[in-house]
N, C-alpha and C positions, 0 to 999 in steps of 0.2 A: 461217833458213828451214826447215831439216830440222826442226830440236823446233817450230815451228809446224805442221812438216804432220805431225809424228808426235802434235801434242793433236789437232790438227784430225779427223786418224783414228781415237784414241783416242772421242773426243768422238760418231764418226758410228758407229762399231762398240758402243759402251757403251748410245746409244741406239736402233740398230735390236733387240737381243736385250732392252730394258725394253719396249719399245713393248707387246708381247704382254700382258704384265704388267698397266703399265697399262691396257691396253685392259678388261682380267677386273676389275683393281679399282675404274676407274673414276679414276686418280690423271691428269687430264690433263698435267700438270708433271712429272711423273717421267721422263719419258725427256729429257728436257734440262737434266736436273741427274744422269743415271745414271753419267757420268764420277767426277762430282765423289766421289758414292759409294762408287763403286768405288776409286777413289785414296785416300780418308779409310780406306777399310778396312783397304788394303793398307798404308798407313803405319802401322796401329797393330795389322797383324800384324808388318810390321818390329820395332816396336818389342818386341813383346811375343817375338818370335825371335831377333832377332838383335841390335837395339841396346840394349837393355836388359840381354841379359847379358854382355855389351862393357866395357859400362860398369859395371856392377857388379863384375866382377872387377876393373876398373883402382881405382875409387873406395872399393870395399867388399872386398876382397879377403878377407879373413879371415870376417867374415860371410856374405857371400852363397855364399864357397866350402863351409862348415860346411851349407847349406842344401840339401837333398834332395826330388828326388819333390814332393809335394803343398804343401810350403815354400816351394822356389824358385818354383815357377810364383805360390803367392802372394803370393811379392814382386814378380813382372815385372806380376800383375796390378795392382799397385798402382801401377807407375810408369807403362805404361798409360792408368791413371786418370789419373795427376797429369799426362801428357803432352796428354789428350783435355781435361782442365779451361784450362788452359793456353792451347790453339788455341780453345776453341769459348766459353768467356768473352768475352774482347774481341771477338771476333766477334758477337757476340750485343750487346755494349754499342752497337758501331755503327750498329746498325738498331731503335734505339727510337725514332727520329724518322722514320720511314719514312713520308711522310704517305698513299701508298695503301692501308697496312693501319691506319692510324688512323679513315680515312674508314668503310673497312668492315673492322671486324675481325672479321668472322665468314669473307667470303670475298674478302677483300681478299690481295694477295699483289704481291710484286715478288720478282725474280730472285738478290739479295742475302740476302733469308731467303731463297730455297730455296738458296742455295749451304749457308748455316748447315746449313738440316736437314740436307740432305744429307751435310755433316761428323756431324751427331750421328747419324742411318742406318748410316753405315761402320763408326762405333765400338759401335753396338749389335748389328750383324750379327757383327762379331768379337767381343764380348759374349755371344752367345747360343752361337757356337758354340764356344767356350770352353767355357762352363757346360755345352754337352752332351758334348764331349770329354772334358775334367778335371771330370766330375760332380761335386760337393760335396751337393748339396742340390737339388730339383725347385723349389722359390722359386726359384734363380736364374735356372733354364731360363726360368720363366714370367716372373720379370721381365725381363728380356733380351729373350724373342721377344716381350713385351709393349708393353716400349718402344718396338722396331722397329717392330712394328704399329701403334702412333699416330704414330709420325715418318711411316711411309708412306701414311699414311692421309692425313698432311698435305699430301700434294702433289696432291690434288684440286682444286683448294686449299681448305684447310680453319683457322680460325683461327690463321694464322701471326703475329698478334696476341700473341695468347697464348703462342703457343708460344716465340718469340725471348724475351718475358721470364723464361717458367718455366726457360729453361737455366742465368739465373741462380741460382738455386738451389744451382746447382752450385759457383759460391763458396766453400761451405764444405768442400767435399771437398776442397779442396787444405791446407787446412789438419789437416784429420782424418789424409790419407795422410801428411802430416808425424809426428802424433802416431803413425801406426803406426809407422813409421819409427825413433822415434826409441824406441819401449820395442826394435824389435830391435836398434837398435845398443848398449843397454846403458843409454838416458839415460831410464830410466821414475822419474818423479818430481823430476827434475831440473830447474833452475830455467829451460833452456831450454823442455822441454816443460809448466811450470809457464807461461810467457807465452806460448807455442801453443796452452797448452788455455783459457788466460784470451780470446785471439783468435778459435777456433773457435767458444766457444760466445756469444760477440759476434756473429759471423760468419752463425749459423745463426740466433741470434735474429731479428736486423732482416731478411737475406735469406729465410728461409721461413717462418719462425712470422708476421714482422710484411710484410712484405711479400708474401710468397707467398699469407698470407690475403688482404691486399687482390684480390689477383691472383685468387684461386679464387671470390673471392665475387662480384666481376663478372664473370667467366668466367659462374659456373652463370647469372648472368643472363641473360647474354647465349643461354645455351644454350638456355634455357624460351622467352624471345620469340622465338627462333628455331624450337623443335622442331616446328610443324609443314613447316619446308620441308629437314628429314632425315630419311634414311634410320636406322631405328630403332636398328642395330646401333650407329651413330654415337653417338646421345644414351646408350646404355646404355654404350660403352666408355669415351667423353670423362666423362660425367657420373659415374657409379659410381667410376673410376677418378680421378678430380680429389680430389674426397671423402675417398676411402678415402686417397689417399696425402697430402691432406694434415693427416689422422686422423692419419695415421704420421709426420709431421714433427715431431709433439705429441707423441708416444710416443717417437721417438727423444731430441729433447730433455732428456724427464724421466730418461730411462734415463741419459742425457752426463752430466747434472746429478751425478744418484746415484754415479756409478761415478767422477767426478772427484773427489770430494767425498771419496769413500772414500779414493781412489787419494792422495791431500794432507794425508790430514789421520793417515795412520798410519806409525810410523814407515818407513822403508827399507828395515827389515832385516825386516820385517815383512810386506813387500807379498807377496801372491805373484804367480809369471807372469799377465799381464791376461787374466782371463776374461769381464771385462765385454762381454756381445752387441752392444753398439753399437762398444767401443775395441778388438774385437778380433775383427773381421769377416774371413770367409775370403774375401772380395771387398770392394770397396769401395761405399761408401754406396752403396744404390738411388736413380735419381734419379726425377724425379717425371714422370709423364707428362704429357704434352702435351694 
C-alpha cells in the first residue's frame, strides 16, 4: 500500500507542475503521462551515473578503466543508448495493433503509446542535456532538444500512429552500439564484429531504408490531406523533419556501406583507429523524428 500511495503521489505531483506546460503548448495528454517522463529520465540518468560505470568497471575493467574525460562519458553514452533501445523497442512492437490510432492516425491516441512516448521524452531530455553539458558538437544539442520537441508535441495528441512505429527504427542502434564496442574492446575486424556488421546493415536496411520509407511516405500523405486543420509550425516541423531525416538514413547507409567495406576488405595490420563518421560516432545514431 505505501509504493502505491507513493506512485500515486508521484503521479499527482509530476502532473500538477506539467499542467502549466501543457496548457502554453497545447499538449492535452501530457500531464498524465508527466510521471512516466520523469522516471524514464531519471533511469537513464542512473544509468548513465551510476549503473553504467558499476558495471563497466566489474565487466570492462581494464578498458573502461584506461578511459578518461570525453572517452568515458562516451562509452556510458553508448550504454545509455543500448539500455533506451532495449526498453523502448518492445514497447513500441506492442502497440502496433492499437485499433484507436489505426482508425485515426493523425489524432488518434490511447494511453499505451503515450506511456511509449513518454519513455522516449525522458531519454531525449537526458540526451539534450548531456549534449549541452558534455558539449561535443551544436548537432547534437539540436538533435536532442529536437527530438524532445516532436515527442512533446506528440502529446496533443498528434500522430502517435506514426510515431510508435518510427521508434522502430531504432533497431538498428543496438546493433551499431555493439560494433562500437567492439573496435574498443580490441575486436575491430574480427569475425564477431564481421557478423554484427553483416546484421547491422541488414538491420538498418529493411528497418529504415525499406520500411521507414514506407512509413515516411504515408506519413507525408497523411500530413498534406491533413494540413489545413494545423497549426503551421506543426506541418513545417513534422514534414521538413520527416524528409530530411529520412534523406539521412540514405546517407548514413551509404557511408556504413563504404567504411565496412574498407574496414574488411584491408589487411589488420593495416586498419587504422575507426574514423569512419557513421562507425565512430561521439554519440550514438541520431534517431529519427517523429
Amino acid at each position: 500500500m505505501g509504493f502505491l500511495a507513493s506512485t500515486g503521489r508521484l503521479h499527482s505531483i509530476c502532473k500538477e507542475y506539467a499542467q502549466p506546460i501543457a496548457d502554453f503548448l497545447g499538449t492535452t495528454r501530457l500531464p498524465e503521462h508527466a510521471d512516466t517522463i520523469f522516471l524514464s529520465f531519471m533511469l537513464f540518468l542512473a544509468v548513465h551515473q551510476v549503473i553504467g560505470p558499476l558495471v563497466s568497471r566489474v565487466i570492462t575493467p581494464e578498458t573502461y578503466g584506461k578511459l578518461t574525460g570525453r572517452g568515458r562519458n562516451n562509452w556510458l553514452i553508448h550504454i545509455v543508448s543500448q539500455v533506451h533501445v532495449i526498453i523502448v523497442v518492445p514497447f513500441a512492437l506492442t502497440c502496433l495493433n492499437i485499433e484507436s490510432l489505426d482508425k485515426d492516425r493523425v489524432f488518434g491516441w490511447d494511453k499505451r503509446a503515450g506511456f511509449v512516448q513518454g519513455i522516449a521524452c525522458g531519454y531525449f531530455l537526458w540526451d539534450s542535456l548531456d549534449a549541452i553539458i558534455n558539449f561535443i558538437d551544436i548537432g547534437f544539442v539540436i538533435h536532442g532538444v529536437a527530438c524532445l520537441a516532436v515527442y512533446s508535441m506528440g502529446f496533443k495528441p498528434f500522430v502517435a500512429y506514426y510515431g510508435i512505429r518510427c521508434l522502430l527504427w531504432e533497431a538498428s542502434t543496438f546493433f551499431l552500439n555493439i560494433h562500437w564496442f567492439l573496435d574498443k574492446l580490441g575486436q575491430t575486424g574480427s569475425k564477431l564484429q564481421f557478423a554484427n556488421a553483416f546484421v547491422l546493415l541488414l538491420t538498418f536496411f529493411f528497418v529504415r531504408i525499406i520500411y521507414g520509407g514506407m512509413i515516411s511516405f504515408v506519413f507525408i500523405r497523411t500530413l498534406y490531406r491533413v494540413r489545413k486543420e494545423l497549426p503551421l509550425a506543426y506541418l513545417i516541423i513534422y514534414g521538413i523533419g520527416n524528409l530530411a531525416l529520412q534523406g539521412l538514413n540514405w546517407l548514413w547507409f551509404s557511408k556504413m556501406i563504404a567504411a565496412l567495406r574498407k574496414r574488411f576488405q584491408e589487411p589488420q595490420s593495416q586498419l587504422p583507429k575507426i574514423t569512419d563518421p557513421l562507425i565512430q560516432q561521439p554519440r550514438p545514431e541520431p534517431a529519427p523524428a517523429r
